[in-house]
C-alpha positions, 0 to 999 in steps of 0.5 A: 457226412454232418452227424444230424445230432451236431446240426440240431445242436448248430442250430439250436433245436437241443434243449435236454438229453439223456445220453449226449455221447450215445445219442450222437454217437448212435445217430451217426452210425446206424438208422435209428428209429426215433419218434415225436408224439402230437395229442390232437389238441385242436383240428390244427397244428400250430407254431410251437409244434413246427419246431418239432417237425422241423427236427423231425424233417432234419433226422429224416433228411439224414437216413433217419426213420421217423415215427409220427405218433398221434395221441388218440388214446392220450388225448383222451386224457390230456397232458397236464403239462404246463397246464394250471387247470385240467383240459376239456376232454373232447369226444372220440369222433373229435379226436379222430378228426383232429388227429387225420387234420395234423397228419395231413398237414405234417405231410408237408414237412415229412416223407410219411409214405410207407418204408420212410416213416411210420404213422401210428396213434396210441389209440391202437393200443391204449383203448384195450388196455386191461387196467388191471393187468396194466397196472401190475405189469407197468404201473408197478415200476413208477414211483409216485413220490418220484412222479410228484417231484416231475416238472409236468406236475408241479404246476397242477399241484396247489389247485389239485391234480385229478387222478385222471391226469396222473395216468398220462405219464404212465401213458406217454411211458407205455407209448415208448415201450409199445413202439421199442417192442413194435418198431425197435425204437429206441429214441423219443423226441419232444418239447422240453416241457416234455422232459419229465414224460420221456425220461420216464419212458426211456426208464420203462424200457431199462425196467421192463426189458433190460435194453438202453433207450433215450430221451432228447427234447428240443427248445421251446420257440421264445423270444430273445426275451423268454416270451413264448413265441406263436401268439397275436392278439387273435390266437395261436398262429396255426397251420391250417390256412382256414385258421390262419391266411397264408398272408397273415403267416407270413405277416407274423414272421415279417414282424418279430423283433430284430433280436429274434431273427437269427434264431427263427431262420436256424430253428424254422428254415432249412437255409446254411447256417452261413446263410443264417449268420448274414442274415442274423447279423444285418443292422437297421433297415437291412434287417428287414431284408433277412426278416422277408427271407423269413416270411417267405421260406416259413410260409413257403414250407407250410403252405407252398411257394405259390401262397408265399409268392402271393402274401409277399407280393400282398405285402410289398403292395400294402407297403409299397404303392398301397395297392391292394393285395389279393392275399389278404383277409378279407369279408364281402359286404352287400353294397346296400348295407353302405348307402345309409353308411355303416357305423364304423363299430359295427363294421370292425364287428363285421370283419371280426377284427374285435370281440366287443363294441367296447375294445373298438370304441378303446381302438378308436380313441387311441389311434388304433384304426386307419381307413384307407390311410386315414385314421378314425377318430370319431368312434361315430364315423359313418362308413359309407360308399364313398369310402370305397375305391373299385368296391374295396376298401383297406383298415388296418388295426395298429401296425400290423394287422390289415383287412380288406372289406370287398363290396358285392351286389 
């Protein structure tokens, strides 16, 4: 059998490593215990954390024992990170929302039932902490020259790194050393912007115990370009159907650029990767082809065939004979705000598909607003019934985004 380090490496996932020839030679003999850690940030995990349940998917698909570890105790403090100013911090009753949103949503992806995975939270062991007795046990074994010169510090500090903050290494490193005692887990996974957080770690362990452990970070979703991935005009691209449709995650993968088709097909679907070289290699119009096959296996893993099914055929009718797809976002209107007509601002305001009067007037005079195939000029046009067919009508803002406006009595 393939070892499972060879096919993260295939397929592009490894970023860093602390021991290559440990770490492959360790996964391809033995069941290894390995963890990933999510702070629940927001109420839904997003693209950029995909990446990572994909690898975790890999290593369990292999024999493989993951633990999926959410930061209720860090998230009260908050990464730094990749971070120029401190993050908001957020109530207890929050973070514990937050954190059973993102292990419901992995559920998709991972086996978390009891004997194939463990789900933790750091809470369960942080928030007792005595800081005094703490800080003589593992605090002593950090350098704090050695922490400044660390990646996730650096950018905190011309504006100022808080104490508060500066915990959050030594936090992230207890977690490691809390599930090697707990668990025997030798082997902590994570973004590379994580690189300095897992090595520290892994170091804790060798101090403390005197026994071997290892760091591997993954690449960062980007562009062909260097240009983080998982971004639109509106947000994140997250998860959570509520946040963003099925349809319009689809539609995201449908449009990235041609010269990142093949690295998204390695990284975010589980096709051969002979699969993933033809379909990375098609040219002009057959490029479309492979960039379906991406929309539809991504959504399909995140919201399920039946969702996928429904915003590629939503897309093939928008593109095709310009019937309207059920799948697409869409806001009711009563009837009767239409039979004075609705000035077409204030109805782009209505779909919130702007966050000011002012950028739909810029929309508008660029070019960047089309009513049912015909684009508005006029930022004083009247929307009226007569724009409608069968109560809907479609706009599309610039070249990828549609929304749907359903009339109801």
């Amino acid at each position: 059998m393939e070892n499972v380090f060879d096919v993260l490496k295939q397929r592009g996932f490894v970023k860093q490593f602390t021991h290559e020839d440990e770490i492959r030679e360790m996964l391809g003999k033995e069941k290894v215990t390995f963890y990933i850690g999510f702070d629940p940030t927001a109420d839904s995990l997003h693209v950029g954390h995909f990446v990572q349940l994909m690898a975790m998917a890999h290593l369990q698909k292999a024999g493989h024992r993951p633990i999926f570890l959410a930061g209720g105790g860090t998230g009260m403090i908050g990464d730094p990170s990749g971070r120029t100013d401190m993050r908001q911090m957020m109530t207890p009753e929050t973070i514990q929302h937050n954190v059973n949103c993102f292990i419901e949503q992995s559920k998709r992806l991972i086996d978390l039932s009891e004997g194939n995975a463990i789900v933790e939270n750091n809470a369960n062991w942080l928030l007792d902490l005595n800081y005094v007795s703490f800080i003589r046990e593992i605090g002593r074994h950090f350098s704090v020259n050695r922490m400044l010169t660390a990646e996730c510090f650096k950018n905190r500090m011309e504006k100022g790194l808080s104490f508060f903050e500066f915990n959050y290494m030594i936090m992230q490193s207890y977690d490691f050393l809390e599930l090697f005692r707990k668990y025997g887990c030798r082997l902590q996974l994570g973004g590379d912007d994580q690189w300095s957080n897992i090595i520290a770690g892994a170091d804790l362990i060798r101090r403390v115990e005197g026994e071997s452990a290892y760091g591997m970070t993954f690449t960062l979703l980007t562009t062909s370009e260097g240009q983080k991935m998982g971004k639109t005009q509106s947000g994140a691209v997250w998860l959570d159907p509520k946040k963003t449709s099925p349809f319009e995650f689809y539609q995201y993968w449908r449009n990235v650029a041609d010269a990142d088709v093949e690295n998204c097909l390695s990284l975010l679907t589980f096709l051969p990767m002979d699969e993933v070289k033809r379909l990375g290699s098609l040219e002009g119009a057959e490029i479309n082809k492979a960039k379906e096959v991406l929309a539809f296996e991504v959504t399909k893993l995140v919201h399920g065939e039946e969702e996928a099914k429904k915003a590629e055929e939503a897309a093939k009718s928008l593109f095709g004979e310009g019937a309207l797809g059920g799948s697409v976002p869409s806001t009711e209107i009563s009837k009767g705000e239409f039979t004075d007509g609705i000035d077409v601002i204030t109805l782009l305001s209505k779909a919130e598909l702007i966050p000011s009067r002012g950028e739909g007037r810029r929309l508008i005079q660029q070019g960047g607003i089309v009513i049912n195939d015909r684009k508005i000029t006029d930022i004083n046009t009247l929307v009226t019934l007569d724009f409608f067919k069968d109560d809907t009508l479609m706009i599309k803002k610039g070249k990828k985004t549609y929304h749907q406006i359903r009339l109801i009595d």
